[in-house]
C-alpha positions in Angstrom: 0.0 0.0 0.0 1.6 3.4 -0.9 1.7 6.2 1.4 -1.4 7.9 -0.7 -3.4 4.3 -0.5 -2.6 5.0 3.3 -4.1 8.4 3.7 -6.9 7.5 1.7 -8.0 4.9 3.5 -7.5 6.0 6.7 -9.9 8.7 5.2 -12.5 6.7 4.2 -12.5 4.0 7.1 -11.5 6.3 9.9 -13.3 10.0 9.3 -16.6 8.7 10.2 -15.9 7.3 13.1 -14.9 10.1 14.8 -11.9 11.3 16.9 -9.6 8.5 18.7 -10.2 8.1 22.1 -8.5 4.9 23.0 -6.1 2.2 21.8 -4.7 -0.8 23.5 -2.7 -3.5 21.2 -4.8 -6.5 21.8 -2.0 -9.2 19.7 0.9 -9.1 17.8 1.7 -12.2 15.4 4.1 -13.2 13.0 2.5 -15.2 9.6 3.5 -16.1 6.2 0.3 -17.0 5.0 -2.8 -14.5 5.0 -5.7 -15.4 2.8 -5.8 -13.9 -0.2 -2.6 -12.2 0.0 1.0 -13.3 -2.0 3.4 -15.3 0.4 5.5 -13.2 2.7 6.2 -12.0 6.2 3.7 -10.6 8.0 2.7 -9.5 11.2 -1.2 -8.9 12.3 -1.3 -6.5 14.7 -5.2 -6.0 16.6 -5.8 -3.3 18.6 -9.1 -2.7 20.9 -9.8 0.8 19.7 -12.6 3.5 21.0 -13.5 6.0 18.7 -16.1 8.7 19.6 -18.8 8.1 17.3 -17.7 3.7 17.5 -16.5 2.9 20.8 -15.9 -1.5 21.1 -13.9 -1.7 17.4 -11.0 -3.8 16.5 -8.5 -2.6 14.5 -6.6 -4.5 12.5 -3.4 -3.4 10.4 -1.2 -6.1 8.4 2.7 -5.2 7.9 4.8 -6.6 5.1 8.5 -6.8 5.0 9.1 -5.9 1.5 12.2 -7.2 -0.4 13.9 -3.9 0.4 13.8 -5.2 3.9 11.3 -2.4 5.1 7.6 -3.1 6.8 4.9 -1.8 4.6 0.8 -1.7 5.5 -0.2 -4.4 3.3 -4.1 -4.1 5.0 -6.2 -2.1 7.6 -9.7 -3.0 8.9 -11.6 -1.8 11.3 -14.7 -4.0 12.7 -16.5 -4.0 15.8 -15.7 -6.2 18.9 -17.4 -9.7 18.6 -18.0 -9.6 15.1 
């Protein structure tokens, strides 16, 4: 995901839920397999997020080392708790 794919969702998911008013990492792992997604390292990182307008979500952002050797979003979701 470029930088601008980054904004713009972050935009679209985020803006409507209103400001940030909590975040606690929930799990960290390590995969090489995510549905759907090329093979590669990744880690799935899940927070327990509160958001003014959605307090109870889960958000969900998915690193990839790229073969440069950096971590790059590959994904970001946000869903509520229990769903």
């Amino acid at each position: 995901m470029s930088k601008e794919q980054w904004k713009d969702t972050l935009n679209t998911v985020r803006a409507p839920l209103g400001k940030l008013d909590s975040r606690q990492l929930k799990s960290a792992t390590y995969t090489t397999k995510i549905p759907n997604a090329p093979a590669g390292e990744y880690v799935v990182l899940q927070y327990e997020t509160n958001f003014e307008r959605a307090p109870g979500m889960i958000e969900t952002v998915t690193p990839m080392l790229e073969k440069d050797g950096k971590w790059k979003v590959s994904g970001y979701f946000v869903k509520r708790a229990g769903q």
